[in-house]
C-alpha positions in Angstrom: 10.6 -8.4 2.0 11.2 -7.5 5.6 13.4 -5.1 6.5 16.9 -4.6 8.7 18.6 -1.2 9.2 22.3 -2.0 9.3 26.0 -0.6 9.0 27.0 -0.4 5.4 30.4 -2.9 6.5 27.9 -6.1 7.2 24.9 -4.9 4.3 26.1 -8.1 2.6 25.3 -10.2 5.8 22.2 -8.5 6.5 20.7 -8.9 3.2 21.2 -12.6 3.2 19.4 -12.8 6.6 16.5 -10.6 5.5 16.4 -12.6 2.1 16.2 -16.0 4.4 12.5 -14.7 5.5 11.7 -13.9 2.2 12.5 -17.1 0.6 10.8 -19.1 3.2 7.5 -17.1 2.2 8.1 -18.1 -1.5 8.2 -21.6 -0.8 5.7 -23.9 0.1 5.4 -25.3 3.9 5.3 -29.0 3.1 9.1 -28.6 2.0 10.0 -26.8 5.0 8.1 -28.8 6.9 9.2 -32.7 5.9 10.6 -34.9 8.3 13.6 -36.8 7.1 12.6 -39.7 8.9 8.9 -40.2 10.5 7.8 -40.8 14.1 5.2 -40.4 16.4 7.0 -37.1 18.1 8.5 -35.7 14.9 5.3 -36.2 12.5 3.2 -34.2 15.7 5.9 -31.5 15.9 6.0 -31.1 11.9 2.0 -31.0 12.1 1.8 -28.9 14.9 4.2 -25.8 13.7 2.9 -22.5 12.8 3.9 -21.7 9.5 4.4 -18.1 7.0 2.7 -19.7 4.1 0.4 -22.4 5.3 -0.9 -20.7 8.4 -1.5 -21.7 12.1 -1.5 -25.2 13.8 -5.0 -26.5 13.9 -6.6 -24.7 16.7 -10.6 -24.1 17.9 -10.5 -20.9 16.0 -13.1 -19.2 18.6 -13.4 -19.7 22.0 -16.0 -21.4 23.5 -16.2 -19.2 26.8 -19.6 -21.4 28.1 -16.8 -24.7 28.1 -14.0 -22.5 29.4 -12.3 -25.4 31.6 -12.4 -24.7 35.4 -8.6 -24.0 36.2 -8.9 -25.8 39.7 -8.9 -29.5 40.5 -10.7 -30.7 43.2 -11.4 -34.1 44.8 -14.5 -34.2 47.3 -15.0 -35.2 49.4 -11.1 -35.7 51.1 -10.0 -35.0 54.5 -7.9 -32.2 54.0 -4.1 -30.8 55.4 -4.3 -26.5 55.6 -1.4 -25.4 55.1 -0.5 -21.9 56.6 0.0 -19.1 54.5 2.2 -16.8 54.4 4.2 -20.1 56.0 5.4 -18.8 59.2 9.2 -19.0 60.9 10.9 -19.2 57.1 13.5 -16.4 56.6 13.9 -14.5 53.7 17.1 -15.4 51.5 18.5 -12.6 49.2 17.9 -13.8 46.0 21.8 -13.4 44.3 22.7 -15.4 47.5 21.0 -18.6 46.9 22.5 -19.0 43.5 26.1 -17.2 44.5 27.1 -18.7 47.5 29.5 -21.2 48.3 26.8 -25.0 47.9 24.8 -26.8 48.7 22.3 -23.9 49.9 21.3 -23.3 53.4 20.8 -26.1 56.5 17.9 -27.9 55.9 15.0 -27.4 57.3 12.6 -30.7 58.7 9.4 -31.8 57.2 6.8 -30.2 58.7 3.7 -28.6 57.7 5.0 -25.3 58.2 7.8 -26.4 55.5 5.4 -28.1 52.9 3.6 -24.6 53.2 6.8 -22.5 52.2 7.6 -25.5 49.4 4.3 -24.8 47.6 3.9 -21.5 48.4 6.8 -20.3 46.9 6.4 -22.4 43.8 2.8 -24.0 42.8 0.5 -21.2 44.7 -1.8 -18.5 43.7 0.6 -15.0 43.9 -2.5 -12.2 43.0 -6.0 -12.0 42.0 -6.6 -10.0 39.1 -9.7 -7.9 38.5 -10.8 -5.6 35.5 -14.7 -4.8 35.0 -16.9 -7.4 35.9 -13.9 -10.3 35.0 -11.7 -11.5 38.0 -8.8 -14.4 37.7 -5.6 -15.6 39.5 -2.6 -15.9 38.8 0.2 -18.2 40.4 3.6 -18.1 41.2 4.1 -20.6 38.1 3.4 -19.2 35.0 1.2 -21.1 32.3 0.6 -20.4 28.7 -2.6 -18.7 28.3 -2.0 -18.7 32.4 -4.5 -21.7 31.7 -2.4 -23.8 33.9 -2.9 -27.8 32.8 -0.5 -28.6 35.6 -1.0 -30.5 38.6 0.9 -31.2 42.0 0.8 -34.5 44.1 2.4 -34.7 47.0 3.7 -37.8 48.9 5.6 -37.8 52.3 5.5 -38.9 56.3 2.6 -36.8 57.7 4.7 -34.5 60.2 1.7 -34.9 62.6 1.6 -38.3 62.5 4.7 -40.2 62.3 4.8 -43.5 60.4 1.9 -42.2 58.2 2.5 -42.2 54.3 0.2 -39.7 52.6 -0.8 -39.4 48.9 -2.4 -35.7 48.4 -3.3 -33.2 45.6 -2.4 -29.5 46.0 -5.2 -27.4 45.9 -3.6 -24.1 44.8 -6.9 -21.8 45.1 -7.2 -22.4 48.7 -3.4 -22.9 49.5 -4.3 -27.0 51.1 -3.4 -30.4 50.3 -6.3 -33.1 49.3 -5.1 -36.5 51.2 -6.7 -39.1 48.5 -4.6 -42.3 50.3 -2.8 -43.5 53.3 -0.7 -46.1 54.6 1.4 -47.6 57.2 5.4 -46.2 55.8 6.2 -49.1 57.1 4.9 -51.0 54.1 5.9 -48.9 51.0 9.2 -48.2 52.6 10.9 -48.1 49.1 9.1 -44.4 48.1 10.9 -42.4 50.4 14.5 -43.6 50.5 16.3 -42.4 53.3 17.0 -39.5 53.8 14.3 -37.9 51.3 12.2 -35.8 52.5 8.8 -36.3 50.1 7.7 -37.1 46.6 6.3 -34.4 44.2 4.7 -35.4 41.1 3.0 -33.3 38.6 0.4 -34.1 36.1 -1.4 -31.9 32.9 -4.9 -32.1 31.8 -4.4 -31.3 28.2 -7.7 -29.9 27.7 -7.4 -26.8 29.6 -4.8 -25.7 27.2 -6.1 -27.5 23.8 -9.5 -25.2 24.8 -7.9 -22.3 23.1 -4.5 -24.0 21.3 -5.7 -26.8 19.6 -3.5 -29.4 18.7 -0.3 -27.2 19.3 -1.5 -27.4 23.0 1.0 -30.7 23.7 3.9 -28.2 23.8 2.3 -25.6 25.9 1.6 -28.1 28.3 5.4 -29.7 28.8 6.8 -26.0 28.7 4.3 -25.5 31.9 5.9 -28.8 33.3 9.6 -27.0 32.9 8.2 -23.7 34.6 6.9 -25.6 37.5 9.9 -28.0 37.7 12.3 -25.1 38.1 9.8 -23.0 40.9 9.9 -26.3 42.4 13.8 -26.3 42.8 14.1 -22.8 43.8 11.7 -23.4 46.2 13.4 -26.1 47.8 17.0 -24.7 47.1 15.6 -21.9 49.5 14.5 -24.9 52.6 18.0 -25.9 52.1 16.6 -29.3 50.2 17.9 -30.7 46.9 15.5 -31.7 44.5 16.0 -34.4 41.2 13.7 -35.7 38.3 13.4 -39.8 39.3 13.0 -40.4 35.7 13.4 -43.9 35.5 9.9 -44.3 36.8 7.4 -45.5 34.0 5.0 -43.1 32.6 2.8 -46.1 34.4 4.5 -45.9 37.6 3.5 -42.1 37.7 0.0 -42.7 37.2 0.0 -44.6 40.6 0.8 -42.2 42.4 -1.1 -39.4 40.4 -3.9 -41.4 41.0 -5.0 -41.4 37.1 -7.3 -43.8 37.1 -9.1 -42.8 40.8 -10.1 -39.4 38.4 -12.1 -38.8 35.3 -13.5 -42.0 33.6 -10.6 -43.8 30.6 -12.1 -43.2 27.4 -15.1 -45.5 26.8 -14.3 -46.9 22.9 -9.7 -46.3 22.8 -8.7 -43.4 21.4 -10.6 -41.5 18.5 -8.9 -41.5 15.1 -10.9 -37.7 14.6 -11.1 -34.6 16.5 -14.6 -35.5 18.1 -16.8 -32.2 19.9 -19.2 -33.0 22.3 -19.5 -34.6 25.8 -15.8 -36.1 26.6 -15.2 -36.3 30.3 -11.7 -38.2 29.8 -10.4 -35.6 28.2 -10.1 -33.9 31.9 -8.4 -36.9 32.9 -4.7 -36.5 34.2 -1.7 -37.3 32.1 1.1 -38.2 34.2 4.7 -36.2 33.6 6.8 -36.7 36.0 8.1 -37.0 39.8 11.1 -35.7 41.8 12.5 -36.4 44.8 12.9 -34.0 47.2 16.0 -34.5 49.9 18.4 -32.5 51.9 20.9 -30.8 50.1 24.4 -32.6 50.2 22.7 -36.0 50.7 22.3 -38.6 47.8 19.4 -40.8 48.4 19.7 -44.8 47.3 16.9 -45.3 44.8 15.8 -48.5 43.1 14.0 -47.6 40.2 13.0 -51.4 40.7 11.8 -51.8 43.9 10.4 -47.9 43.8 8.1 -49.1 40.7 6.5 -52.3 42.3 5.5 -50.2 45.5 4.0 -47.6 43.5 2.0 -50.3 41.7 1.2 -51.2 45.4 -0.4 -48.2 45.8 -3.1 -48.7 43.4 -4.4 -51.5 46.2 -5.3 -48.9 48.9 -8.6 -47.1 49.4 -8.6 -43.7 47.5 -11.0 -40.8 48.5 -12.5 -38.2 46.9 -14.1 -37.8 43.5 -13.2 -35.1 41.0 -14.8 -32.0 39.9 -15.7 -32.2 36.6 -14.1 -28.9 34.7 -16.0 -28.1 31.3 -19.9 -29.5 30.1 -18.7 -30.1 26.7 -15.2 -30.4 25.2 -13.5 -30.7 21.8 -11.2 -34.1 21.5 -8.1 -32.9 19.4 -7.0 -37.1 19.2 -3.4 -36.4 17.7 -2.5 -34.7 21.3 -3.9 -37.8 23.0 -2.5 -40.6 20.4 1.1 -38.6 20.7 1.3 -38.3 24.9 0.2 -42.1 24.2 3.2 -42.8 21.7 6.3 -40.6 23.8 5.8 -42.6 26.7 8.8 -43.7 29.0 8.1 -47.4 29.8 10.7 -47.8 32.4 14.6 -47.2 33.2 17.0 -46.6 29.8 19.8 -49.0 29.6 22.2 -48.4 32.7 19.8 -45.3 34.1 20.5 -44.6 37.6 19.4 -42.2 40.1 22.5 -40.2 40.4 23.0 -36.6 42.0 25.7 -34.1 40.4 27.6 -32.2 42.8 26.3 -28.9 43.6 27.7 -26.0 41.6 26.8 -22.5 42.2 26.3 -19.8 39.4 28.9 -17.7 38.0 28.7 -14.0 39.0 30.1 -10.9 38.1 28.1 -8.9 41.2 25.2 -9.1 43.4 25.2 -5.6 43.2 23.6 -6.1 39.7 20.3 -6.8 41.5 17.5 -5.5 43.3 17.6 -6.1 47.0 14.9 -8.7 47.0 14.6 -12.0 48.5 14.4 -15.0 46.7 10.6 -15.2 48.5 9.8 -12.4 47.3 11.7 -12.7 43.5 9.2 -15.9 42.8 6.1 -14.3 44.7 6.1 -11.3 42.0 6.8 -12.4 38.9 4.4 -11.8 36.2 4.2 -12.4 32.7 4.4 -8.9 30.5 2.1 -8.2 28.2 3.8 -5.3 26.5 7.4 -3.9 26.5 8.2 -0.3 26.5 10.5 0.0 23.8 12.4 2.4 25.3 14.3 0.9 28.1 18.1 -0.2 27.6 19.8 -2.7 29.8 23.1 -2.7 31.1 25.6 -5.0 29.3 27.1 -6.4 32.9 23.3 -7.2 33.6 22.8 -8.9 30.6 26.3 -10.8 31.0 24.7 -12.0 34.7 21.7 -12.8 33.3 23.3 -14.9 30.5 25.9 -16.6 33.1 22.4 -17.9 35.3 21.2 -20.1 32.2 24.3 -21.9 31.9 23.6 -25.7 33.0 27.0 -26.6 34.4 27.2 -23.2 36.3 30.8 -21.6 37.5 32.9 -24.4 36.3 36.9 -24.2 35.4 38.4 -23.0 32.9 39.1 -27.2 31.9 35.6 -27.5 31.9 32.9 -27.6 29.7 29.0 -26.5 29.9 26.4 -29.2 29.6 26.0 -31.4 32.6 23.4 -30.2 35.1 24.7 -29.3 38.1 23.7 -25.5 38.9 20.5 -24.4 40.1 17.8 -25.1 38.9 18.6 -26.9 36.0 19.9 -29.7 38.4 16.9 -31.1 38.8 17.1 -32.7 35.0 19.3 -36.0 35.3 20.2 -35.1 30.8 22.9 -32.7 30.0 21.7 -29.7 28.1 20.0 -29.8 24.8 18.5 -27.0 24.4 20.5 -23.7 23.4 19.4 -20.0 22.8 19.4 -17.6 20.3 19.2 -13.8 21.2 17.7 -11.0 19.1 19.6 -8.1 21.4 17.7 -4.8 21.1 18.9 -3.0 23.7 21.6 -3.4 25.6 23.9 -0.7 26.4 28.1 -1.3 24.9 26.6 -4.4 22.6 26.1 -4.3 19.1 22.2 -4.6 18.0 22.4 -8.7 16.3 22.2 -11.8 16.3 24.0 -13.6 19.1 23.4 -17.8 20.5 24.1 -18.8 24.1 26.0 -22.4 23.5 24.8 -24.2 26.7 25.9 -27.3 25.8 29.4 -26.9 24.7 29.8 -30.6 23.1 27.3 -29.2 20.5 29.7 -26.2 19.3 30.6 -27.6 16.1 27.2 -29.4 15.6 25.8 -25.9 15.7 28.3 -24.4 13.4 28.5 -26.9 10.7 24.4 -26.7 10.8 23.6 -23.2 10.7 24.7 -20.7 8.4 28.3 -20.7 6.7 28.4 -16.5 6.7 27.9 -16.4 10.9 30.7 -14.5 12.7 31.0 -16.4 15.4 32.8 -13.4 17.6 33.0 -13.2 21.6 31.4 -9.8 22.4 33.3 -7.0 23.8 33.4 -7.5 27.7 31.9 -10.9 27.3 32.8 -12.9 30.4 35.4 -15.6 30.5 33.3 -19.1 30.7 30.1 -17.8 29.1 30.2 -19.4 25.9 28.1 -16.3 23.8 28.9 -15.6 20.3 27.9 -12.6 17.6 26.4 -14.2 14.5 25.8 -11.3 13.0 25.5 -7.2 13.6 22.0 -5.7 12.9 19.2 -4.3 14.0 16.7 -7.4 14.6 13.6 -5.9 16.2 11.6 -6.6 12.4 12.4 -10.0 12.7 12.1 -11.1 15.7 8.3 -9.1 15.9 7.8 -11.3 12.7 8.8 -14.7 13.1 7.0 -14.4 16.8 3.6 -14.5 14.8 4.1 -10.7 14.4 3.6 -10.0 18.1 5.2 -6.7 18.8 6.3 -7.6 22.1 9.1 -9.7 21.2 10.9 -6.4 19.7 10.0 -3.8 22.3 12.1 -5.6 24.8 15.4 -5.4 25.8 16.5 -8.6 24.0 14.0 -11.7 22.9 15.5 -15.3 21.9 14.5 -18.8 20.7 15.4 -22.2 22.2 16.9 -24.6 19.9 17.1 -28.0 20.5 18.8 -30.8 19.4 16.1 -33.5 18.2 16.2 -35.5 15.9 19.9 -37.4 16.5 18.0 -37.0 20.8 14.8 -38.8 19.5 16.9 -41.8 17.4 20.0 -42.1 20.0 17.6 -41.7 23.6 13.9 -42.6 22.7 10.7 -40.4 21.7 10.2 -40.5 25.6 12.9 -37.6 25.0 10.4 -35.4 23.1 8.3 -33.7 25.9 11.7 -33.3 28.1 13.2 -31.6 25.8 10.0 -28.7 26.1 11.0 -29.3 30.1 14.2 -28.1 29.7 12.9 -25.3 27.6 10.4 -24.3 30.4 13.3 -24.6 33.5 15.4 -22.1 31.0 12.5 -19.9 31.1 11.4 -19.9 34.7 15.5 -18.8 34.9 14.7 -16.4 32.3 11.1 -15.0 34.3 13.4 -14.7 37.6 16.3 -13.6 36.5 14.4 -10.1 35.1 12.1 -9.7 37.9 15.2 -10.0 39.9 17.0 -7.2 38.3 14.0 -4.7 38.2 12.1 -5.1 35.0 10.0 -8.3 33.3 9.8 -11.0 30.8 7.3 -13.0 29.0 7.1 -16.5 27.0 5.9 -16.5 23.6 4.6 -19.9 22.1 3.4 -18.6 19.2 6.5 -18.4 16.5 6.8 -19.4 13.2 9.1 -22.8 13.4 10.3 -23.1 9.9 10.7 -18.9 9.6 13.7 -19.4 12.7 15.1 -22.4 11.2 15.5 -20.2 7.8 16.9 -17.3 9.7 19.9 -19.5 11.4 20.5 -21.6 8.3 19.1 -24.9 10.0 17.5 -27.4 8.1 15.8 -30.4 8.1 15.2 -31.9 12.2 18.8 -31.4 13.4 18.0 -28.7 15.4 14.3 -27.6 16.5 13.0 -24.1 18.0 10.7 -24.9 20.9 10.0 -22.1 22.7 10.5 -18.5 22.5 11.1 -15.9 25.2 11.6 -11.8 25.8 13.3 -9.6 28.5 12.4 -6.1 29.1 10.8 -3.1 31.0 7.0 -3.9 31.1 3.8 -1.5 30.0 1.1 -1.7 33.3 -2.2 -1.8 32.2 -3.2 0.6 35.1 -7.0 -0.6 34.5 -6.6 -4.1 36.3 -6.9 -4.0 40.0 -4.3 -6.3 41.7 -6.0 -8.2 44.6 -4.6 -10.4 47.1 -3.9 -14.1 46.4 -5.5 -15.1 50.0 -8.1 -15.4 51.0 -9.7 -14.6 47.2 -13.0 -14.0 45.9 -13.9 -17.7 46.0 -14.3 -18.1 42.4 -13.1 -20.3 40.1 -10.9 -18.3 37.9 
């Protein structure tokens, strides 16, 4: 049985919490585990969970360092756009500033190169070079499970240097450049960059760099990366003074157009495989298309036809493309239930009455800039890093915590009339949906709040949803202190660290922190009521929450971390939740980091020019 130490007045509650653990042990994972109702997203999330009693999601179970997938694209050979880094002429904006200050953000600043530069630089680009022994890697601004990174960036927008020019290019992040694969006359795809946008970004995974070491659970990993870089994105942009939105009533077809998916690796020869298959695959380092935004001045609300946009993308599969790509492993493992469920969650178009819309700009709640470091946002993004220990010892301040809590709220500093869940603060206004996904916080150390069980409602529709589905005992008290329009309740009192270390796959990291959570969803009633299109966006909003959640500590002095390795059904026990009503995807920790003072920090450019 795992343990809690706890205040004699709640030992009733804790017991039952500790017990929930226990039982879940005793039972068998197929009951904890059963869909009420199958489908192609709920049957792979059921397969794919990691579980007490049955053990780990099917995974390689070594790594095959000789097929180690090369982390960087490239298409040769393309003319090519350098972009300057650091990009010159772009001033620093204190980082509380940018989500404080009365919207939208700051003028805009034109398209140029020197722009593109600061828009990738401070989002998609490598931030360090990392060197211990005789290994060396990067690292990027985005973070990545595994720091794998499956995601790619395409960019499409009126070369600044030559007016009336529409160019299709990939980001190549090691060398801080864009890879022109097509052009055109604007002239004739007028329809992709609706006045007054300012360029197209699209981003695409390669599953296989992440199923190399996850296995089939490597899906999720990938989409949460798509959240990550979706938020640096929006920050990025926020900080040119331009707005940013998902066009998500483009078909998962539409995006391979401008992705270019079938100018890449070859489609698989024979369909899809009904068996993982091992051995030369080179389709598995084809690109899966995700999604695209829009990038426009902030204020402005571009016209888009999702009509119109769709044909001229299809247009674009006419023109001459350039470049062939590198290939990334010699031999690969083919996990098929990753490829038959991308296949099956598909978005095939517009949903009934879908729109491009833009909510008006709200700026986060805050109780004081003072709370933070004097950094600039620049600088906030350039540094992050993903922990790899915690302390244990460091103890937060309560107002900081309050702060931090207020910047994951969707809706941001809205009145008292008001409730949380459309998207209209940065950067979860990039996402067209009103929040799904809430969080539940193990809090460890925080100074003036009680060690428990707490949940951030950041959708507050859901409130009795949640109530009714988790457990009957909950307290469901405001904290002392707790701000007014930050909807955060006490479950429960209690020290958590056990099992929150636990039901994180026993990784002591997620109780050395300061406080660790889980995101739960709502899923199933999202699958039945929107579409199984819904499934992967549902990990995006996970990943924007924890590119908040990355920033947000860096910001105020210390670090954070995601976890994907949990045990699903082990949460679910712990809050009461059964069946698919309500999902953990993602896990997360905040807290002072543990430097490894035998890796060298090296400078992201120029690097060592390796692939790493």
């Amino acid at each position: 049985m795992l343990l809690l130490r706890h205040h004699p007045a709640s030992l009733r509650r804790r017991v039952r919490l500790d017990s929930a653990i226990h039982r879940l042990a005793m039972s068998t994972a197929a009951s904890a585990s059963a869909p009420p109702a199958s489908s192609a997203a709920s049957d792979y999330h059921c397969r794919t969970k990691h579980s007490l009693t049955a053990g780990y999601a099917r995974g390689p179970g070594r790594l095959d360092w000789a097929n180690q997938p090369n982390p960087f694209l490239r298409f040769s050979p393309p003319s090519q756009i350098p972009l300057p880094n650091p990009p010159p002429g772009i001033a620093g904006i204190p980082y509380p500033s940018l989500f404080h200050s009365p919207p939208p953000p700051p003028s805009p600043q034109p398209l140029s190169v020197d722009s593109l530069s600061a828009l990738l630089f401070h989002s998609l680009a490598l931030s360090a070079w990392k060197s211990a022994g005789v290994s060396t890697w990067s690292l990027r601004v985005n973070p990545s499970s595994g720091n794998l990174h499956p995601t790619e960036a395409h960019l499409l927008f009126e070369h600044p240097r030559d007016p009336g020019r529409l160019v299709v290019s990939h980001y190549a992040p090691r060398d801080h450049l864009l890879e022109v694969r097509s052009a055109a006359p604007l002239a004739d795809f007028p329809a992709l960059l609706p006045p007054p946008a300012t360029a197209v970004l699209a981003l695409s995974s390669i599953f296989w760099r992440e199923s190399w070491k996850y296995g089939e659970r490597a899906l999720r990993y990938c989409n949460h990366d798509v959240g990550h870089a979706l938020a640096a994105v929006a920050v990025a942009a926020a900080a040119l003074g331009w707005d940013v939105r998902l066009l998500d009533g483009l078909s998962d077809e539409d995006l391979g157009y401008l992705v270019g998916v079938e100018k890449g690796a070859p489609p698989p020869p024979d369909g899809l495989p009904d068996k993982m298959v091992r051995g030369k695959a080179p389709w598995v380092e084809r690109q899966h298309p995700d999604c695209a935004v829009l990038l426009f001045p902030a204020g402005s609300e571009p016209k888009v036809d999702y009509g119109v946009m769709s044909a001229a993308l299809r247009g674009l599969d006419r023109l001459e493309w350039v470049g062939k790509a590198n290939a990334l492993s010699k031999d690969h493992v083919v996990w098929d239930v990753i490829y038959h469920t991308a296949e099956a969650v598909k978005k095939h178009g517009p949903a009934p009455g879908e729109s491009f819309s833009v909510n008006p700009w709200r700026r986060n709640a805050a109780l004081s800039d003072d709370l933070y470091k004097e950094l600039t946002v620049q600088e906030v993004v350039r540094r992050r890093r993903s922990a790899v220990d915690m302390d244990g010892v460091h103890v937060m301040g309560r107002d900081t915590f309050y702060q931090i809590m207020l910047h994951c709220l969707p809706s941001g500093d809205v009145s008292p009339e008001e409730l949380q869940g459309p998207p209209s603060a940065l950067p979860f206004r990039v996402l067209p949906w009103d929040a799904e996904v809430h969080a539940t916080l193990f809090v460890h150390r925080v100074s003036e709040l009680p060690k428990g069980l707490y949940l951030l409602v950041r959708n507050e529709e859901h409130f009795d949803m949640l109530r009714r589905a988790m457990r009957q005992d909950f307290e469901w008290e405001r904290p002392e202190g707790c701000p007014d329009g930050l909807p955060l309740y006490r479950l429960m009192k209690g020290d958590c660290q056990q099992i929150a270390m636990q039901i994180s796959c026993f990784q002591d990291i997620a109780s050395h922190g300061c406080f660790s959570l889980g995101m739960i969803a709502r899923f199933e009633l999202v699958l039945h009521e929107k579409g199984e299109w819904m499934y992967p966006r549902l990990f995006w909003e996970t990943g924007v929450l924890g590119q908040v959640l990355y920033l947000e500590a860096h910001a105020v002095g210390i670090s954070a971390t995601g976890i994907g390795c949990y045990f699903d059904d082990a949460v679910h026990e712990v809050l009461g939740l059964k069946d698919l009503e309500f999902q953990s995807l993602y896990h997360f920790t905040v807290g002072a980091p543990v430097l490894d003072k035998r890796i060298m920090s090296l400078p992201a450019y120029p690097g060592p020019g390796i692939d790493a």
